[in-house]
C-alpha positions in Angstrom: -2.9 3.4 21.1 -4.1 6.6 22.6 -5.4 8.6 20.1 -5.4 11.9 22.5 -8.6 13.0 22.0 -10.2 13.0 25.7 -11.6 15.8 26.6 -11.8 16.9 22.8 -15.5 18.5 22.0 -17.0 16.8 19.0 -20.3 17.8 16.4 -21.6 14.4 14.6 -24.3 15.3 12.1 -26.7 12.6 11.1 -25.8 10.8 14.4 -29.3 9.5 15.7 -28.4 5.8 13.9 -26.3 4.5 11.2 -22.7 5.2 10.9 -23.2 9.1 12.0 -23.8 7.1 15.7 -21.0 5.0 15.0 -18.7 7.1 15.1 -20.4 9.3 18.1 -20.1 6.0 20.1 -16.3 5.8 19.1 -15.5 9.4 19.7 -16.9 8.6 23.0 -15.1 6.0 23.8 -11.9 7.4 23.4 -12.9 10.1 25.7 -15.0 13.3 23.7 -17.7 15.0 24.8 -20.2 14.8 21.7 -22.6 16.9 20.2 -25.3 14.6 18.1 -27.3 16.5 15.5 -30.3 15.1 13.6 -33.3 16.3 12.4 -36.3 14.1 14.3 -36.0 14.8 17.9 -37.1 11.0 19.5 -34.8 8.5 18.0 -32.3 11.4 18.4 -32.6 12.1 21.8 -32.7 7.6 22.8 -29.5 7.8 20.9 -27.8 10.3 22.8 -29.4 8.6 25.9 -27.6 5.3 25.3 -24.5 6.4 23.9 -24.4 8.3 27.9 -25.2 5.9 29.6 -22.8 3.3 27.7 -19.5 5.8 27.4 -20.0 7.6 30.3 -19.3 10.5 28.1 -21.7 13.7 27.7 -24.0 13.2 24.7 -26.0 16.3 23.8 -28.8 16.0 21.3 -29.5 18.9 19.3 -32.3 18.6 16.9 -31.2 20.5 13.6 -31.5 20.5 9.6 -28.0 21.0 8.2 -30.1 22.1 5.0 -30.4 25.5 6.7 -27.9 28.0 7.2 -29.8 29.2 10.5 -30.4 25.7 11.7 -26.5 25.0 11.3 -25.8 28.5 13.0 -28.0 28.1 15.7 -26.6 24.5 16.1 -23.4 25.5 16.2 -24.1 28.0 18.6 -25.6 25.7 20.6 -22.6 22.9 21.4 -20.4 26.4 22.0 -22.7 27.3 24.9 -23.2 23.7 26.2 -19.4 22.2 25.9 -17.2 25.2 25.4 -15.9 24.7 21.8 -16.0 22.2 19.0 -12.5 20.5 17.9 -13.9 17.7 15.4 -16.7 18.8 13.0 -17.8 15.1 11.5 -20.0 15.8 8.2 -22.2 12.9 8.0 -26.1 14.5 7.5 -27.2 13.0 3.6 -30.2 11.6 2.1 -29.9 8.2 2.7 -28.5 6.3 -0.6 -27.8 2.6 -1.7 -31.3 1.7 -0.2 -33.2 1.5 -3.6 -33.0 2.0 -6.8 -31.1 4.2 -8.8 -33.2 6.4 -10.8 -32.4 6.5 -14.6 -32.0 9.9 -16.3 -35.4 10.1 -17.7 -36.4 10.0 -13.7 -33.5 12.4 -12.5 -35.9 15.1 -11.1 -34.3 18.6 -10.3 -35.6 18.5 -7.0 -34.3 15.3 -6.3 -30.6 16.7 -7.2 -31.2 19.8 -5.5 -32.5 18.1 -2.2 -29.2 16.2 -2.3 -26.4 18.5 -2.8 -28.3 21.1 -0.5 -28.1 18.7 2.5 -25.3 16.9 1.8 -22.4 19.4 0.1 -24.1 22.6 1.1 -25.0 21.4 4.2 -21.0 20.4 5.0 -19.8 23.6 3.6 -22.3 25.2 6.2 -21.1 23.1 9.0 -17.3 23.6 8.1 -17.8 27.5 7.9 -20.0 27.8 11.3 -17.0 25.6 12.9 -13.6 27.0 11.3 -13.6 30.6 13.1 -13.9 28.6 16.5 -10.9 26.2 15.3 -8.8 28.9 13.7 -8.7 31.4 17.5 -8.1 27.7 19.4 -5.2 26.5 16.0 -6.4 23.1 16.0 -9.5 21.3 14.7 -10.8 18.4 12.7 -13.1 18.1 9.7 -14.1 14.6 8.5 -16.7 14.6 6.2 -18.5 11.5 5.1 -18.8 10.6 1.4 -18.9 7.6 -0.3 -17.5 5.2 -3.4 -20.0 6.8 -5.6 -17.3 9.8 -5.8 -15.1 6.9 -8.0 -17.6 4.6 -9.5 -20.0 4.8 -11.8 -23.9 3.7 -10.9 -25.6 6.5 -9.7 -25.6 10.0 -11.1 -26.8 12.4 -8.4 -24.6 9.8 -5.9 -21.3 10.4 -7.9 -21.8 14.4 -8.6 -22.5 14.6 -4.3 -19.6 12.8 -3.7 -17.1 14.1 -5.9 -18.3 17.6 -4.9 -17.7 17.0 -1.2 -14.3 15.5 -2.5 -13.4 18.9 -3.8 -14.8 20.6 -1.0 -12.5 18.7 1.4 -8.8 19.5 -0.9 -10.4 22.7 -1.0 -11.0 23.7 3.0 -7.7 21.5 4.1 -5.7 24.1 1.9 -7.4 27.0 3.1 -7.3 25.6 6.6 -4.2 23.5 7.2 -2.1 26.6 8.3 -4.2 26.8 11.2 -3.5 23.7 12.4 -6.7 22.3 10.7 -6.9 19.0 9.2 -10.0 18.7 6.4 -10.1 14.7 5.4 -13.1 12.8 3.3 -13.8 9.1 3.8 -15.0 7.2 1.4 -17.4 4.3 2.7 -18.6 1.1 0.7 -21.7 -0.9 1.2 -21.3 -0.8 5.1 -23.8 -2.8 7.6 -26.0 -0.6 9.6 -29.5 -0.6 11.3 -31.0 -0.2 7.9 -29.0 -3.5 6.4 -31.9 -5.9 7.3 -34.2 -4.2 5.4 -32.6 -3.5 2.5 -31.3 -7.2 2.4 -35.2 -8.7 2.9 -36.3 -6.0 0.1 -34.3 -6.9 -2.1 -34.4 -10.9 -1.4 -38.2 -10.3 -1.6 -37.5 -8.8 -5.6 -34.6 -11.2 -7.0 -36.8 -14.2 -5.6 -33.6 -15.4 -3.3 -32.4 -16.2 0.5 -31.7 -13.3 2.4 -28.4 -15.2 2.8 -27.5 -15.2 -0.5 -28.4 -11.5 -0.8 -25.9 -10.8 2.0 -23.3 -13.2 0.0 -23.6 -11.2 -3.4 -22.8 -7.7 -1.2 -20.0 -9.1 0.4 -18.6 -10.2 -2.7 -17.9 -5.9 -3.7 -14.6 -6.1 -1.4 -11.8 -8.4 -1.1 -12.7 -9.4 2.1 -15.7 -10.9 1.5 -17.8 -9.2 3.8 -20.0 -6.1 4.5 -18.0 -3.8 6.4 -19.6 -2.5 9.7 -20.7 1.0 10.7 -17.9 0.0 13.2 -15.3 -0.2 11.2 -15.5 3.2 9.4 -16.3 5.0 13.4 -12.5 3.9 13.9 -10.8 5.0 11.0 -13.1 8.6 11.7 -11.8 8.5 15.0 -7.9 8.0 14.3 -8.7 11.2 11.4 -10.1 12.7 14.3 -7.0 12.6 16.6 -3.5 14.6 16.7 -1.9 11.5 15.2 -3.4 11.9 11.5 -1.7 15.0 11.5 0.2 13.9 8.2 -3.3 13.0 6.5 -5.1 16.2 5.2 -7.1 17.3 2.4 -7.1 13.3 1.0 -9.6 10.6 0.7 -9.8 7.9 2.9 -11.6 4.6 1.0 -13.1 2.1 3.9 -14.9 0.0 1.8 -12.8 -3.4 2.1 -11.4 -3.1 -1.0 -13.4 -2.3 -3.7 -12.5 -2.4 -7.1 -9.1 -3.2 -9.4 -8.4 0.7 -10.3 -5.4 2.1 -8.7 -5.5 5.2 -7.6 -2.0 7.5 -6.5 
């Protein structure tokens, strides 16, 4: 299927690993131009060099902190003067969650919660409104913004409020924006594989006093299918969002988790 998106201009924040490169390589692929944002410059700048060099595609690192409302401006201003225009906007930059453990409430710390919903649900609303007035003069654009399962299961306070706030973020900005020709979408990933799986899986093999293997068995058993989902995997169903084909998907959540869970949601 071509998803007619080559020649599109795209912003991935968080992109230097994990799924934020994930779906840089699959917006590649299919033919974009990509703008990779993260905050430390080296692993950044390798990314965006072998992402080139295997899509052929332009790949410009911009070293930014979507926690600050001049660092977003001046990244945004940046991919304008280097590819033209942005047409996808993928919100992806978060503290990184699911890696430890989740604090209690008696260890809920207000700069913890503050930290989080200033990177990860101001830091998309920044990001959306740096992008929309470029997207609004052209009348087209994508917004995808990464979230997570936390936005419909219990387990982790600060992880649920995040998500559910970017949730309502999203319904809110596709309303606002859809008469533009604007689609706003959220995805919801589940325990997904990336560089950091190894780790966590030897961590916590090294604390239950088990296999790695059967570590990896008991998180593939939180989906039907019985296996971690890949970064992979949610880069393509960000990259379909990303095209003129989802056109009748907007201001909805997206769950790529595998199937997780018996509730049914409509």
């Amino acid at each position: 299927m071509d998803l007619e998106i080559r020649g599109k201009r795209a912003l991935v924040t968080g992109a230097s690993r994990g799924i934020g490169k994930a779906i840089a390589r699959a917006l590649a692929v299919e033919g974009c131009d990509v703008a990779i944002c993260a905050r430390n410059r080296a692993p950044l700048e390798a990314s965006a060099r072998e992402l080139a060099s295997e899509t052929g595609r332009r790949i410009l690192p911009i070293v930014a902190d979507t926690g600050s409302t001049e660092s977003v401006r001046e990244m945004v201003d940046a991919v304008i003067k280097s590819l033209g225009g942005v047409d996808i906007l993928v919100n992806n930059a978060a503290r990184p969650g699911g890696q430890g453990a989740v604090p209690a409430l008696d260890q809920i710390t207000e700069q913890a919660f503050n930290e989080d919903m200033n990177v990860k649900v101001l830091g998309y609303l920044r990001c959306a409104q740096a992008v929309a007035p470029h997207m609004i003069r052209q009348k087209w654009g994508r917004i995808i913004n990464i979230s997570g399962l936390a936005a419909r299961n219990a387990g982790s306070t600060i992880g649920s409020m995040r998500n559910v706030a970017v949730s309502a973020m999203t319904k809110n900005l596709a309303n606002e924006l859809g008469p533009h020709g604007i689609n706003v979408t959220v995805v919801h990933p589940g325990t997904t594989r990336t560089e950091a799986t190894p780790r966590v899986i030897e961590r916590r093999a090294q604390t239950e006093g088990v296999t790695p293997e059967e570590v990896e068995r008991r998180m593939a058993r939180n989906n039907v299918l019985g296996r971690i989902i890949d970064a992979s995997d949610i880069a393509n169903v960000v990259a379909f969002l990303a095209s003129p084909k989802s056109v009748a998907i907007n201001g909805d959540a997206i769950v790529a988790g595998g199937g997780v869970g018996s509730a049914i949601y409509y």
